[in-house]
C-alpha positions as CSV (number, residue, x, y, z in Angstrom):
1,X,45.6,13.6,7.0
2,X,45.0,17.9,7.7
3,X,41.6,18.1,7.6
4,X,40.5,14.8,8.2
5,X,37.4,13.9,10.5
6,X,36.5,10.8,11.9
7,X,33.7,9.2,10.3
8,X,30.5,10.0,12.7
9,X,28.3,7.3,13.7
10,X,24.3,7.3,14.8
11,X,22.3,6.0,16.9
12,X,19.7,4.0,15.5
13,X,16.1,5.1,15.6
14,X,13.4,3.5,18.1
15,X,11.1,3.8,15.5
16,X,8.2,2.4,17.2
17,X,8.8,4.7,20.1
18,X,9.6,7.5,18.2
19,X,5.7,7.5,16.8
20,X,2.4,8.9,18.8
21,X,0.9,6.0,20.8
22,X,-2.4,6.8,18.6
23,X,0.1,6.5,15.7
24,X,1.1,3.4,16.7
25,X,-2.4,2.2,16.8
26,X,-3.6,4.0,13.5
27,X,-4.8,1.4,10.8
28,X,-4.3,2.4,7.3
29,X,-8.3,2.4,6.1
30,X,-9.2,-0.8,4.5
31,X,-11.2,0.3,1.1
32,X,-7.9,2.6,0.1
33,X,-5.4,-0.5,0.2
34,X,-8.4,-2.7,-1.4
35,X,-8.6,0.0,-4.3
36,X,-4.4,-0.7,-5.2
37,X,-6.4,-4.0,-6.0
38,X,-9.2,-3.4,-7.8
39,X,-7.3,-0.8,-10.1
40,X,-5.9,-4.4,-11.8
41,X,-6.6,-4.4,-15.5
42,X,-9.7,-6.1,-16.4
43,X,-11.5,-6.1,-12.4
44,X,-14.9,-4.2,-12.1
45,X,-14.6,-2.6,-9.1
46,X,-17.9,-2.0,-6.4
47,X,-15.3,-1.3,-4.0
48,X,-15.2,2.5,-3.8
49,X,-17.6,4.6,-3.4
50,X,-16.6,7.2,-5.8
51,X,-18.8,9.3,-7.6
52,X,-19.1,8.9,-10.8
53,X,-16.4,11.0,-13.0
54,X,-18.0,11.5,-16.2
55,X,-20.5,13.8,-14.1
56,X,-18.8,16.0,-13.2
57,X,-19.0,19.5,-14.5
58,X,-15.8,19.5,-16.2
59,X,-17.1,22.2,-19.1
60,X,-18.3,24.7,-16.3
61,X,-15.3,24.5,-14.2
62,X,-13.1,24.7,-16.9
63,X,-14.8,28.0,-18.2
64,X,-14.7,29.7,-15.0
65,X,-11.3,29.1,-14.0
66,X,-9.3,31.6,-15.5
67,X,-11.9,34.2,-14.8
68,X,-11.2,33.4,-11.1
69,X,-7.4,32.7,-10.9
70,X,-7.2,36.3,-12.5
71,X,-8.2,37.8,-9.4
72,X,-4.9,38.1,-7.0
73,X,-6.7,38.3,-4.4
74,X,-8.4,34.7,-4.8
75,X,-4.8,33.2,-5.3
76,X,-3.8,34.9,-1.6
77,X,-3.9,33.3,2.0
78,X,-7.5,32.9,2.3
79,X,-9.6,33.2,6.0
80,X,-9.6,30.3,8.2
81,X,-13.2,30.1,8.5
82,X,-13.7,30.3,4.9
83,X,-14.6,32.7,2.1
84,X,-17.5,35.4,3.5
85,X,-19.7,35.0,0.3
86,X,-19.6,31.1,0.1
87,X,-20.4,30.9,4.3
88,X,-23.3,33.4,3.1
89,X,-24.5,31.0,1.2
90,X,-24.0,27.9,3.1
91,X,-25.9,29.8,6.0
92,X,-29.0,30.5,4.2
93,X,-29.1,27.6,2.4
94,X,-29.4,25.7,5.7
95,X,-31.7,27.6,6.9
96,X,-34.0,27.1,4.3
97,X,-33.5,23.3,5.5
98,X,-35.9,24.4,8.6
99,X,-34.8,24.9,12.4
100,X,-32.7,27.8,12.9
101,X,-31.9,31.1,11.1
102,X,-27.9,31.0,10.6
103,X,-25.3,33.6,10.4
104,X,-22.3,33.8,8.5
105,X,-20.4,32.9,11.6
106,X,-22.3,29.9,12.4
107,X,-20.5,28.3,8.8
108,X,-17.3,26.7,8.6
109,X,-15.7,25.9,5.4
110,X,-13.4,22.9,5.5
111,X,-11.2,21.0,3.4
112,X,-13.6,17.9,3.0
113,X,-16.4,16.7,5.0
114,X,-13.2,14.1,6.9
115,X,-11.2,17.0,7.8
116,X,-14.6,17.9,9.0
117,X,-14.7,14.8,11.2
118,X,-11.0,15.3,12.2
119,X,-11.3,18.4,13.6
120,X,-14.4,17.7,15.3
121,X,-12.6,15.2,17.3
122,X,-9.6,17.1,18.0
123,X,-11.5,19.6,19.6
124,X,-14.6,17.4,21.3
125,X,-12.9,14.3,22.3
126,X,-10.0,12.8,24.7
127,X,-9.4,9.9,25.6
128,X,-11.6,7.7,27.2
129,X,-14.8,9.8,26.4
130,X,-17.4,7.8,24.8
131,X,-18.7,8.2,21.2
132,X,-21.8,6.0,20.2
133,X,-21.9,4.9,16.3
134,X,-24.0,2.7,14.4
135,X,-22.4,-1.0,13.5
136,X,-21.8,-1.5,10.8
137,X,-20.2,2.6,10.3
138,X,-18.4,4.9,7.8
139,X,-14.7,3.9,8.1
140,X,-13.4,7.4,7.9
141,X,-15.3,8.7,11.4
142,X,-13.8,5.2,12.7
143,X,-11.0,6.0,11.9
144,X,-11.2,9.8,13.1
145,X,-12.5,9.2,16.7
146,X,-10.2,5.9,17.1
147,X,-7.3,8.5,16.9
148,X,-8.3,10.4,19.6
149,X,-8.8,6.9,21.4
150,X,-11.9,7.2,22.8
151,X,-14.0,4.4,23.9
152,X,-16.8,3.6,21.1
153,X,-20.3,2.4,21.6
154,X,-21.8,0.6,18.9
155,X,-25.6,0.8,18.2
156,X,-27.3,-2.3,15.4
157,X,-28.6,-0.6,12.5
158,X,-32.1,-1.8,10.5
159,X,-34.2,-1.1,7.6
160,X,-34.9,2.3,10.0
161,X,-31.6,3.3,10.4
162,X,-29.9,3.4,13.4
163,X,-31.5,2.0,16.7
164,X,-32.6,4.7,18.7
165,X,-34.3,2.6,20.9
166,X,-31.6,0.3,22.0
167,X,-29.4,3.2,22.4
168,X,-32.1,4.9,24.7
169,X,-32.1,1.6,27.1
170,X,-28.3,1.9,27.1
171,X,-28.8,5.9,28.0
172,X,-31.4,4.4,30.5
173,X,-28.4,2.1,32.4
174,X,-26.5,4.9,32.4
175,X,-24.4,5.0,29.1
176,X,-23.1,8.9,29.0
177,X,-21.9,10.1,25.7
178,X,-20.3,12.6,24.6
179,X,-21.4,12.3,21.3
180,X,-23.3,10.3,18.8
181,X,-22.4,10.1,15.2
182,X,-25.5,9.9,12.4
183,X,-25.3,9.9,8.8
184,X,-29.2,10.3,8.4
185,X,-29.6,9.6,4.8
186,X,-28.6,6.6,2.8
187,X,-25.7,5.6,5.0
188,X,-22.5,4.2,4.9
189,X,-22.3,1.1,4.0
190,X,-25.6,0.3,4.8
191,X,-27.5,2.3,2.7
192,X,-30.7,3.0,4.9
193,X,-32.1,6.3,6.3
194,X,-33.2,6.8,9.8
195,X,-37.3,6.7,10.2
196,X,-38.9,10.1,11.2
197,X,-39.3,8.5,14.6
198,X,-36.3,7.4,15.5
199,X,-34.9,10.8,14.7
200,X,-37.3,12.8,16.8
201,X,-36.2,10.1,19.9
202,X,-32.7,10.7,19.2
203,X,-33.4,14.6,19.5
204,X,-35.3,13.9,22.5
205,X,-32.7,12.2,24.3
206,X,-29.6,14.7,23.0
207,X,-31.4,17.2,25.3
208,X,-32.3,14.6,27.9
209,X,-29.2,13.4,28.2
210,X,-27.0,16.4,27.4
211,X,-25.0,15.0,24.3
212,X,-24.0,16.4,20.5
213,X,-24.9,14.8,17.7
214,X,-22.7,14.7,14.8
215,X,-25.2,14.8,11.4
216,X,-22.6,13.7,8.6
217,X,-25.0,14.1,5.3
218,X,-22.9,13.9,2.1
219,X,-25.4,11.7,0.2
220,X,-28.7,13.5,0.8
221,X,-29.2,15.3,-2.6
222,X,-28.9,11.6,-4.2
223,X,-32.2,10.2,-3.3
224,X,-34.3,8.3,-5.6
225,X,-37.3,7.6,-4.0
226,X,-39.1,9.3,-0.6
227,X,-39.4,12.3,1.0
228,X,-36.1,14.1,2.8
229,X,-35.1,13.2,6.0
230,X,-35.1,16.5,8.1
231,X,-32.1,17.9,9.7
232,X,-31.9,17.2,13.1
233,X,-30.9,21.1,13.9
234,X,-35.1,21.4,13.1
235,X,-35.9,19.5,16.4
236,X,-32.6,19.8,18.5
237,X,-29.7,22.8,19.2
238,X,-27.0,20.4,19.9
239,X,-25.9,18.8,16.8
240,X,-23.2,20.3,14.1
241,X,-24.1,19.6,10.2
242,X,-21.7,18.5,8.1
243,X,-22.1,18.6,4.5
244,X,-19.7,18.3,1.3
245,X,-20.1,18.7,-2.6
246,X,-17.8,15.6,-2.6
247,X,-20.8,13.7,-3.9
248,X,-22.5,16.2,-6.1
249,X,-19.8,18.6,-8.1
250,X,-16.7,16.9,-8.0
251,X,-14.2,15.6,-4.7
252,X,-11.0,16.8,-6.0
253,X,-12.2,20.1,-4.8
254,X,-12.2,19.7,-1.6
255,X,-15.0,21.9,-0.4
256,X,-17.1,21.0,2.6
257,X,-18.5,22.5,5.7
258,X,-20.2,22.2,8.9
259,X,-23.0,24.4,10.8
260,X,-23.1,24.4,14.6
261,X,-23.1,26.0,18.2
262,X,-20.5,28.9,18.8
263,X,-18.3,26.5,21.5
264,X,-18.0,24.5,18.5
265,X,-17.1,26.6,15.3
266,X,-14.6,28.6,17.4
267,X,-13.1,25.9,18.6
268,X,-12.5,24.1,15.5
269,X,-11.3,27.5,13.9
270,X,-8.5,27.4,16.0
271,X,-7.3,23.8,15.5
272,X,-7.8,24.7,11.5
273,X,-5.2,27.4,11.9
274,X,-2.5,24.5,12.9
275,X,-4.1,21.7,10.2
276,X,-3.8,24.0,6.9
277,X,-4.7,27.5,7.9
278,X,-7.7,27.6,5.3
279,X,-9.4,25.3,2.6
280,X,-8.5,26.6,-0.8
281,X,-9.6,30.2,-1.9
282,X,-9.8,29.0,-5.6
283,X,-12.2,25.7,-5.2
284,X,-14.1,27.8,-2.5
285,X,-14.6,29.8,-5.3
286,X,-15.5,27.2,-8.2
287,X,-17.9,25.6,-5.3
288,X,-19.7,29.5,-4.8
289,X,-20.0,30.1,-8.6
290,X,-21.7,26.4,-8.8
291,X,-23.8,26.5,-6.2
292,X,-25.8,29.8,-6.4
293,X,-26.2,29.5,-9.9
294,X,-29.8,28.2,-8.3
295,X,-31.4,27.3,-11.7
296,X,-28.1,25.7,-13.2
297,X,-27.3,23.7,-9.7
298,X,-31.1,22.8,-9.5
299,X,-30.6,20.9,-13.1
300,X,-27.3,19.5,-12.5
301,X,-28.9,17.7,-8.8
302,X,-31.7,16.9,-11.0
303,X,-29.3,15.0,-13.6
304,X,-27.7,13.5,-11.2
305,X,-30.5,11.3,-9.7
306,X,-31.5,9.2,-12.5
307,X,-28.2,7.9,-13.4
308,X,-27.8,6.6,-10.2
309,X,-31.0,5.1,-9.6
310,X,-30.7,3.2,-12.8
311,X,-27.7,1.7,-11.8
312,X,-29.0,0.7,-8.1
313,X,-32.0,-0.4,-10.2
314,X,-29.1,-2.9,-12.0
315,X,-27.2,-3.9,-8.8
316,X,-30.3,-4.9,-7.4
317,X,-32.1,-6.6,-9.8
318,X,-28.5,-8.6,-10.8
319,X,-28.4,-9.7,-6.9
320,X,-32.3,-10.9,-7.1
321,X,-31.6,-13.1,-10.2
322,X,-28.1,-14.7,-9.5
323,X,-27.5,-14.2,-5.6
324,X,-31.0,-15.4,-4.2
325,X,-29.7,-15.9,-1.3
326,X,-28.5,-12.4,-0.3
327,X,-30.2,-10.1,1.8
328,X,-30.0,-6.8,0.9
329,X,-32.1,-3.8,1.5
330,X,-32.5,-1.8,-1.5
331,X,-31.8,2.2,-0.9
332,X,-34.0,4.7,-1.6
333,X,-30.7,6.9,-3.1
334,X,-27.0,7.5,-2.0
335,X,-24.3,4.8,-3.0
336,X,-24.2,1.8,-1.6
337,X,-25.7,-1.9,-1.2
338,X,-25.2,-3.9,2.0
339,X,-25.0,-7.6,1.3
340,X,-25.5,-10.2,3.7
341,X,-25.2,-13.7,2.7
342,X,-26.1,-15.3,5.9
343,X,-24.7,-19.0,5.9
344,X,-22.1,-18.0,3.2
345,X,-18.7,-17.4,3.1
346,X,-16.4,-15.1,5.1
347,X,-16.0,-12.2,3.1
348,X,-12.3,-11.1,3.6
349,X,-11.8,-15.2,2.7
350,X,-14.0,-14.4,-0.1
351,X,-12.2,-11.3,-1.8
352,X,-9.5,-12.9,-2.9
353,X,-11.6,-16.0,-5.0
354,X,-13.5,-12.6,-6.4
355,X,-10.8,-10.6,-7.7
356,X,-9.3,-13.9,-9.2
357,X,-12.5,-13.7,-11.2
358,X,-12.2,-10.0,-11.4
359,X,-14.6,-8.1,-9.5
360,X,-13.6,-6.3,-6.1
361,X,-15.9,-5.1,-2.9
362,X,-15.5,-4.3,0.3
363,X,-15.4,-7.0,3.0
364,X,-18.2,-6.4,5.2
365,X,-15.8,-6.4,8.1
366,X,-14.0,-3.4,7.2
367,X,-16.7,-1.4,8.4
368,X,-17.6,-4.0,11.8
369,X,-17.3,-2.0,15.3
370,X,-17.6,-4.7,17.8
371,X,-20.6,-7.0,16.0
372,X,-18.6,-9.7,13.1
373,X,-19.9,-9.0,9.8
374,X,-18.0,-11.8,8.0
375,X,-20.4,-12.6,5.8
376,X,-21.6,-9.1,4.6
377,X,-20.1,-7.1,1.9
378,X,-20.6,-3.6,1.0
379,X,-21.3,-3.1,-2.8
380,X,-21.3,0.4,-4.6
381,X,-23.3,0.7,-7.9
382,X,-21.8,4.4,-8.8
383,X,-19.0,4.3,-11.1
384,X,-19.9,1.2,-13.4
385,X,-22.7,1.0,-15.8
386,X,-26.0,-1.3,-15.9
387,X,-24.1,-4.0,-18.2
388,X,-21.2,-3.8,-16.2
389,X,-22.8,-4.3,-12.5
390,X,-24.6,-7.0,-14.2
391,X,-21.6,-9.0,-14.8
392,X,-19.7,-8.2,-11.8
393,X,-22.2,-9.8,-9.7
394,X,-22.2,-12.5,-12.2
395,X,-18.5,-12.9,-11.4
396,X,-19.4,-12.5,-7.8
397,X,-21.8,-15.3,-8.1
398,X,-18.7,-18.1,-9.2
399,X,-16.3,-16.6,-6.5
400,X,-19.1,-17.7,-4.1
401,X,-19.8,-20.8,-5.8
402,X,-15.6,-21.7,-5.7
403,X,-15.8,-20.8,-2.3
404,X,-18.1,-23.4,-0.8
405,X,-16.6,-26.0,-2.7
């Protein structure tokens, strides 16, 4: 027929092949499958560690929108390193924090604390450099250095955070870093801070042994009980801060930023350009108008701590009465409880008997680096209220009683 073409055929994908070796390698994390799960009608999730929605600032954010989104200019491409007035801000809000005075061009804004992370490693890390963490650690750095498929180092962590000293004798038998992760406040999953001590040794051997330390703090303003941990950039220059409002004002935002050297910032500017050329003008706005409001932020911080230290209170004293057999240490803020139940069951074998009973958590192994923790569990006490933590662990408590049936 005039006209006619033969039909075209295709070759067939490699599709393995055609993917990144990292890629290839790349886990999808393990809470954000688990939450498809605990989103089932009639589960109470301590799964994710979400803050709690009905916090959020909804009124204030709402009133101040159109009064921003009426400006054209805050609806234009924005800088890469962020919006001057808010990195004014950040800048001398941090150095109120103690160490350093910092400029405007020591700040920059990113599009949540893990783009933070990402970008970090894109610009730090290739492969086969080594990055120390703690074990149990936050999935999302995991996951962010394991891209750039480095070689991690884990380091225990205790009541004190951390082990310094156990990483010093590795330092000491010639472990080299090139960097070493911290979340210094109420970490992730563990829940505990790192002692005054162990953060002035970990200073001391940065300089000593000529590594940067990456201080994630997004839980910080959510302490209970205690004095502060200080920032590290008080005893040591080679450490970038990253912070967020993920925790505080509201996630779907997507404000965050990090404070370090010169070699750093620029550096990460540059990879920003090809990630999402800059973090939203409009949130970066919300988050400015929020934040130095000083007596209005100062109240809502304020609020915030007692409604989560009544439900920690909840979690923990649930876990006392019907689980007297986990170990737990209980946190002096943030969000999380780490469970051990020594001689009891494998967690991941476990999660499935628990959501049959409907509760969900987060298999202690999800967060393992090279130690097993099959028979931890990390347990958040944010989203639910008193009454309802209380009955989740007492639906925990049958899971675990089925399971060693």
């Amino acid at each position: 027929m005039a006209g006619s073409t033969a039909p075209r055929t295709s070759q067939p994908l490699d599709t393995e092949a055609m993917l990144s070796v990292s890629s290839r390698h790349a886990k999808s994390s393990a809470i954000r499958d688990l939450l498809v799960h605990a989103k089932r009608p009639g589960v109470i999730s301590l799964a994710g560690g979400l803050p709690a929605a009905d916090l959020f600032p909804t009124e204030r954010l709402a009133g101040m929108t159109t009064s921003i989104v009426s400006d054209p200019r805050v609806l234009q491409y924005g800088l890469t390193e962020g919006e001057v007035d808010l990195r004014e801000w950040v800048a001398a809000h941090h150095s109120q924090l103690g160490g350093p005075s910092y400029a405007v061009d020591d700040v920059q804004i990113v599009s949540g604390s893990q783009q933070g992370l990402d970008l970090i490693s894109r610009v730090l890390l290739d492969p086969g450099d080594v990055v120390v963490v703690a074990d149990p650690e936050y999935l999302g750095a995991i996951g962010a250095f394991r891209q750039r498929q480095v070689d991690l180092v884990s380091i225990p962590v205790d009541a004190y955070g951390i082990d310094v000293p156990v990483l010093e004798d590795r330092l000491s038998k010639g472990l080299r870093p090139k960097c070493v992760y911290l979340i210094p406040e109420f970490h992730n999953p563990t829940g505990t801070s790192i002692s005054i001590d162990r953060l002035t040794m970990l200073a001391r051997l940065s300089d000593e042994y000529g590594f940067l330390v990456i201080e994630d703090n997004p839980y910080g303003q959510l302490r209970f009980d205690g004095d502060p941990v200080p920032s590290l950039a008080s005893l040591t220059a080679n450490v970038v801060q990253c912070r967020t409002i993920s925790k505080t004002i509201a996630p779907g935002l997507r404000v965050a930023w990090m404070v370090g050297p010169a070699w750093l910032i620029d550096a990460v500017r540059i990879a920003k350009q090809s990630a999402d050329l800059h973090t939203s003008t409009v949130t970066q706005r919300m988050a400015l108008s929020i934040m130095s409001d000083d007596e209005w932020y100062a109240a809502h911080i304020a609020g915030l701590v007692p409604h989560y230290r009544e439900r920690r209170d909840a979690l923990s004293e649930a876990l006392s009465q019907m689980l007297p057999e986990a170990r737990f240490n209980r946190p002096s803020g943030g969000m999380f409880l780490w469970v051990e139940l020594g001689d009891g069951p494998d967690t991941n074998k476990l999660l499935p008997l628990a959501l049959d009973e409907g509760v969900a958590f987060v298999p202690g192994a999800a967060f393992a680096v090279s130690r097993a923790a099959d028979q931890a569990m990390r347990l958040s006490y944010s989203t639910a209220t008193p009454e309802t933590l209380t009955e989740g662990v007492a639906r925990l408590s049958i899971a675990i009683r089925k399971s060693v049936r």
